[in-house]
C-alpha positions as MATLAB code, in Angstrom:
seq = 'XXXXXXXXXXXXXXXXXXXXXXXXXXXXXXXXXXXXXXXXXXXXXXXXXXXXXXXXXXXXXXXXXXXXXXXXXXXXXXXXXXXXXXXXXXXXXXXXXXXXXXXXXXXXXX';
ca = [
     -40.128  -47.983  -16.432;
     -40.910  -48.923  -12.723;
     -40.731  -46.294  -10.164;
     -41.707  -46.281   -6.630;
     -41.823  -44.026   -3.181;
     -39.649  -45.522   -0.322;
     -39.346  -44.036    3.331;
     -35.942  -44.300    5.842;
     -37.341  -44.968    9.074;
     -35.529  -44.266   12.770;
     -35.505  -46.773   15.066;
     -38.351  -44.559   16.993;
     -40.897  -45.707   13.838;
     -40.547  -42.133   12.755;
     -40.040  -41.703    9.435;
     -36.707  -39.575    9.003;
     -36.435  -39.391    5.251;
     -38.446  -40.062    1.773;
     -36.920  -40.583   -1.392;
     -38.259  -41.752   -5.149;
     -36.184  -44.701   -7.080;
     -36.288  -46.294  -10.780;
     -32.819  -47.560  -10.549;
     -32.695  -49.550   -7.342;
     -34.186  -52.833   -5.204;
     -34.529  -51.333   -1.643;
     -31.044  -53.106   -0.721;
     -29.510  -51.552   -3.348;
     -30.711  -48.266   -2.426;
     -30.029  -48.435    0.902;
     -26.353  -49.883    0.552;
     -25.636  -46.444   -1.826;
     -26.997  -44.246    0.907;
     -24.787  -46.124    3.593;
     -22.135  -46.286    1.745;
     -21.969  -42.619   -0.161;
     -19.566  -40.881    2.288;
     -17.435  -43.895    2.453;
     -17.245  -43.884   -1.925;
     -17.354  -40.293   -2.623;
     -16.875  -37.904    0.383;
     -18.292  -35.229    1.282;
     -18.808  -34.199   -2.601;
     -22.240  -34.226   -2.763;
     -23.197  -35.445    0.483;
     -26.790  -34.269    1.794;
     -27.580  -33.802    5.212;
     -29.768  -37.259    5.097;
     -26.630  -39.675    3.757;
     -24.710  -37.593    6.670;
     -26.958  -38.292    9.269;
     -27.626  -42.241    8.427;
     -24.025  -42.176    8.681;
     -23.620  -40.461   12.019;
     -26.807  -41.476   13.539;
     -28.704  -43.999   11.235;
     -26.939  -47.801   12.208;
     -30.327  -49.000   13.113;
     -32.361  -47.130   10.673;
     -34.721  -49.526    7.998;
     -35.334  -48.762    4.524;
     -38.985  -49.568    3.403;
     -41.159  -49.333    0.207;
     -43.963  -46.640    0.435;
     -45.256  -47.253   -2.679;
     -44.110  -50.260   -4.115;
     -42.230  -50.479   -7.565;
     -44.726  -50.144  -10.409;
     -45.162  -49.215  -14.150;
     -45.464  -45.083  -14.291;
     -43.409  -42.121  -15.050;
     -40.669  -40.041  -12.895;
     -43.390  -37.313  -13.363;
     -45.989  -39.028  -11.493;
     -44.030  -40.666   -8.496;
     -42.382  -37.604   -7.845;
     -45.742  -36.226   -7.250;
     -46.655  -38.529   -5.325;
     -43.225  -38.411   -3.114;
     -43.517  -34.865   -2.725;
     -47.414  -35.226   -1.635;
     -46.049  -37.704    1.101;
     -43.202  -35.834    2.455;
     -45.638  -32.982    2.794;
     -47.687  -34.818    4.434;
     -45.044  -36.770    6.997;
     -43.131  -33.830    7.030;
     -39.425  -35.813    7.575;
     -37.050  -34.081    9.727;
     -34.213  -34.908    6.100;
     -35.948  -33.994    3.516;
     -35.256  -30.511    2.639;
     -37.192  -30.127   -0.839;
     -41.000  -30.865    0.076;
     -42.029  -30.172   -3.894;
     -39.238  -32.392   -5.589;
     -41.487  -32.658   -9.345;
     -41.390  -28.577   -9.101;
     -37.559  -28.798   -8.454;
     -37.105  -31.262  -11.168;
     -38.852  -29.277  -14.016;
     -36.831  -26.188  -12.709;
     -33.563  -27.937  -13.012;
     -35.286  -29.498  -16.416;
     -34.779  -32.830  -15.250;
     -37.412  -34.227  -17.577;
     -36.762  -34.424  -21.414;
     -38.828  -32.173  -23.620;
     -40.367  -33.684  -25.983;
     -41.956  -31.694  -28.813;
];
């Protein structure tokens, strides 16, 4: 299955928030994000999909690691190496593949 990194960016260049997709093209992913609040509330809302809604009109979705063949294991690694690194002022969890086997997110296979 493809997965891939993408980053929200301000209209600064900073990059505001990073996120990890298998189920989206970058339009796609950005119209749920714009459009959460308006679909489903507050139920759910994080404090990213409320600020790109108060604040975020000009803000551009990008790829930061382009869609590609590898498992939610690995690009969660690798989205929780960049947000460490970047440090976005909306991302809250900076280890999402350690939050993901806590919440046992991943199927076990024995």
């Amino acid at each position: 299955m493809k997965h891939a990194v993408y980053e929200v960016v301000n209209e600064d260049g900073d990059v505001v928030y990073i996120g990890s997709t298998s189920k989206h093209t970058l339009a796609g992913l950005e119209d749920n994000h714009r459009k959460w609040l308006e679909k489903w509330g507050l139920s759910g809302a994080t404090t990213f999909r409320q600020a790109l809604t108060d604040n975020g009109q000009d803000w551009t979705f990008r790829w930061a690691q382009e869609p590609s063949e590898c498992s939610k294991e690995y690009i969660e690694i690798c989205e929780g190496a960049l947000i460490r690194y970047v440090k976005p002022l909306y991302n809250l969890d900076m280890n999402p593949y350690e939050s993901s086997v806590k919440h046992n997110r991943y199927a076990r296979t024995v």
